[in-house]
Residue frames relative to the residue before (quaternion, step in Angstrom):
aa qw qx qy qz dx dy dz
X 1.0000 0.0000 0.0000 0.0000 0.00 0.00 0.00
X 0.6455 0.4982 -0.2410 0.5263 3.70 0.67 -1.10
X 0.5956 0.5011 -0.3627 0.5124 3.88 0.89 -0.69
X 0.7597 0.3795 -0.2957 0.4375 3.90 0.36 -1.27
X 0.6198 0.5406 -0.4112 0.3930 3.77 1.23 -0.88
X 0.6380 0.5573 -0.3836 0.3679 3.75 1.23 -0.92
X 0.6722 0.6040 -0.2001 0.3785 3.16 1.16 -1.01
X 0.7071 0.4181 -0.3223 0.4705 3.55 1.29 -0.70
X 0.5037 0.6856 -0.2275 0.4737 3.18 1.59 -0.61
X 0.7516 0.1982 -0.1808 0.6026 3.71 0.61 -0.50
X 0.6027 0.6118 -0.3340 0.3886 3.53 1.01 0.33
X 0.6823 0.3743 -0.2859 0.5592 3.13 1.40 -1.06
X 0.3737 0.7800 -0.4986 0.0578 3.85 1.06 -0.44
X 0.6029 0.6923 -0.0877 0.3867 3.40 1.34 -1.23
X 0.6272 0.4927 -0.2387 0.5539 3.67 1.59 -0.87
X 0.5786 0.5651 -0.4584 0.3683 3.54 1.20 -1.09
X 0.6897 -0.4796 0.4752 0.2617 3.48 -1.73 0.67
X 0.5534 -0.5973 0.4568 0.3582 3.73 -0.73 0.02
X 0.6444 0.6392 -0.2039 0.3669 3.03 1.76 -1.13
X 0.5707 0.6553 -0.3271 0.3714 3.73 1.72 -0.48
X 0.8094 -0.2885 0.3954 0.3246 2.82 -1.29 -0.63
X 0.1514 0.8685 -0.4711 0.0279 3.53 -0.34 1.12
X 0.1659 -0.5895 0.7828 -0.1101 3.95 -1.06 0.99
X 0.8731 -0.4420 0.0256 0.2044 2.31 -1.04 2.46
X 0.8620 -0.2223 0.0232 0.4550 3.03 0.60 1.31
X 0.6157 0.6669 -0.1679 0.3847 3.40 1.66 -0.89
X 0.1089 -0.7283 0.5693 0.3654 3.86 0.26 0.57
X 0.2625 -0.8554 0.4289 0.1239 3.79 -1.19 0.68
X 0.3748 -0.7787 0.3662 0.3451 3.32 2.00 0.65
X 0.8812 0.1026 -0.0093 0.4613 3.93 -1.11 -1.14
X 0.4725 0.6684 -0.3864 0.4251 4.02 1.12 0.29
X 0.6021 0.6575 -0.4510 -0.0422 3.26 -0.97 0.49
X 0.7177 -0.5520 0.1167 0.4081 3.72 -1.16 0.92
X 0.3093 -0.7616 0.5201 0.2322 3.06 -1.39 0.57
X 0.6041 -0.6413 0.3668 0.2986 3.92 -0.45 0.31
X 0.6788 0.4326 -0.2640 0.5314 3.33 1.60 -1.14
X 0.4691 0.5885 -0.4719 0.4592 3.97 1.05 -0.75
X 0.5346 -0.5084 0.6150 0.2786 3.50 -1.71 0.89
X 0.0099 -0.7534 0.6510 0.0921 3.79 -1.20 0.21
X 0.0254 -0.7875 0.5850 -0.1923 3.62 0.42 1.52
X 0.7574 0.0567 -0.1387 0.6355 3.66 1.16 -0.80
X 0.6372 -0.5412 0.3933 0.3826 3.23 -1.52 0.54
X 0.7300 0.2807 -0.2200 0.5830 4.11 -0.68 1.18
X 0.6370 0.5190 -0.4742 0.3162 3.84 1.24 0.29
X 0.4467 0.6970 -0.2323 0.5106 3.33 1.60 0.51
X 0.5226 0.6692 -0.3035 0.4324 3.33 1.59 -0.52
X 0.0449 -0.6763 0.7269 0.1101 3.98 -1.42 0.45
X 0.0528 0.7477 -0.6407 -0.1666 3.70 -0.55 0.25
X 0.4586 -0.6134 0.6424 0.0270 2.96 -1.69 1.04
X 0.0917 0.8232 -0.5583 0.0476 3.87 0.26 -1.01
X 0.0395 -0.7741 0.6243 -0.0971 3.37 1.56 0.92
X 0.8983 0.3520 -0.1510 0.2155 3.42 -0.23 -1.84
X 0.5206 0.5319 -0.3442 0.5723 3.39 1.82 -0.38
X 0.5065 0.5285 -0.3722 0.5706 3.81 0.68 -0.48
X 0.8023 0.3470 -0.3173 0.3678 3.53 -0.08 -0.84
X 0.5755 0.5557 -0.2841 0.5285 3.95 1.43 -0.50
X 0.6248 0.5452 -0.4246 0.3634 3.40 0.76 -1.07
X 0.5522 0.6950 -0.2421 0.3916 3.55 1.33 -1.63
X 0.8250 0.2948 -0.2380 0.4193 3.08 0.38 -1.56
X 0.3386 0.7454 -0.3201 0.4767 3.76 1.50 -0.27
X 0.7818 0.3213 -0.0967 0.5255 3.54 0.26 -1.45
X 0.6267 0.3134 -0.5121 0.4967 3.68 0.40 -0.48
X 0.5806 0.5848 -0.4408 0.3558 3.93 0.19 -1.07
X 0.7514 0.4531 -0.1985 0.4367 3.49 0.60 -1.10
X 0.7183 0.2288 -0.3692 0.5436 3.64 0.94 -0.60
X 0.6947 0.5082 -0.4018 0.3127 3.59 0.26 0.01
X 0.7857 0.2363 -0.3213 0.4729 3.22 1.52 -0.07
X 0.7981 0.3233 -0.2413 0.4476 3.11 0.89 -0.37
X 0.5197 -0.7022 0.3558 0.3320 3.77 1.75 0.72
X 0.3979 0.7024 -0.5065 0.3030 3.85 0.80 0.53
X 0.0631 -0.7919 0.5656 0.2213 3.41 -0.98 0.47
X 0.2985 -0.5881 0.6418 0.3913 3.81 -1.28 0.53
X 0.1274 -0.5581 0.7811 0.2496 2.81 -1.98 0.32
X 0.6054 0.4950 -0.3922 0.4844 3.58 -1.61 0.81
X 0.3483 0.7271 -0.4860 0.3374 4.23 0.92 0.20
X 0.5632 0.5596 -0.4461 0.4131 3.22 1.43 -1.18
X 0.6183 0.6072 -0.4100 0.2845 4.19 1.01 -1.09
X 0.5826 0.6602 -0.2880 0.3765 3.54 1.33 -0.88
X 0.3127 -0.7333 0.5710 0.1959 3.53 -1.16 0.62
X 0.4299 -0.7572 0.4571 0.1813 3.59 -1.28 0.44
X 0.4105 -0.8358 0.3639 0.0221 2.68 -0.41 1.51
X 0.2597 -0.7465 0.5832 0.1874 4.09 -0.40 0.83
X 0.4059 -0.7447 0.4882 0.2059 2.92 -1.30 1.52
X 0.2529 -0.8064 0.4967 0.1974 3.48 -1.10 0.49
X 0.0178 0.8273 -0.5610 0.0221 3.82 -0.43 0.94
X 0.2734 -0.6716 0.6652 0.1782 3.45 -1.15 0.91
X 0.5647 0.5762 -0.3141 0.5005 3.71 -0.75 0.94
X 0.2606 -0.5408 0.7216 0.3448 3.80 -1.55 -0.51
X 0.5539 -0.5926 0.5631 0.1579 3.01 -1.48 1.21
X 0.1114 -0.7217 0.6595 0.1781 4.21 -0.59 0.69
C-alpha cells in the first residue's frame, strides 16, 4: 500500500497547476497552508488532503485485486473517503 501511495504521489506532482501549493520546488496538488499551524520551517504550515490521489489509489486497488488477485497489506494506513452525490439517492 505505502509503495503504490508513494508512487501516485510523485506521479501526479507534474499535473498540479503552477497555481498550488509548492515545497521546494515540488507542485503538491490537494495541500494547502493553514494559518493556525506554526511555520518555523518552510512546509510546517502545510495540511494535505490528497482527496484526489486517495480516490485513484482506491480505484487502483480494487482493479488490481479483482483482476489480477493481489492483496495490499497496510489499507488499515488509508483514510475513508465520503462519497459525494449531486441528487437524492433512490
Amino acid at each position: 500500500m505505502a509503495a503504490l501511495w508513494h508512487v501516485l504521489l510523485d506521479g501526479f506532482n507534474p499535473i498540479w497547476p503552477a497555481s498550488r501549493t509548492v515545497l521546494a520546488g515540488v507542485p503538491l496538488g490537494d495541500v494547502w497552508p493553514c494559518e493556525a499551524l506554526p511555520n518555523s520551517q518552510e512546509g510546517d504550515d502545510l495540511v494535505p488532503f490528497h482527496k484526489l490521489t486517495q480516490w485513484m489509489t482506491y480505484s487502483l486497488i480494487e482493479v488490481v485485486v479483482k483482476v489480477m488477485g493481489w492483496e495490499f497489506s497496510g489499507m488499515e494506513d488509508m483514510t475513508g473517503l465520503p462519497e459525494y452525490r449531486n441528487g437524492k439517492r433512490d
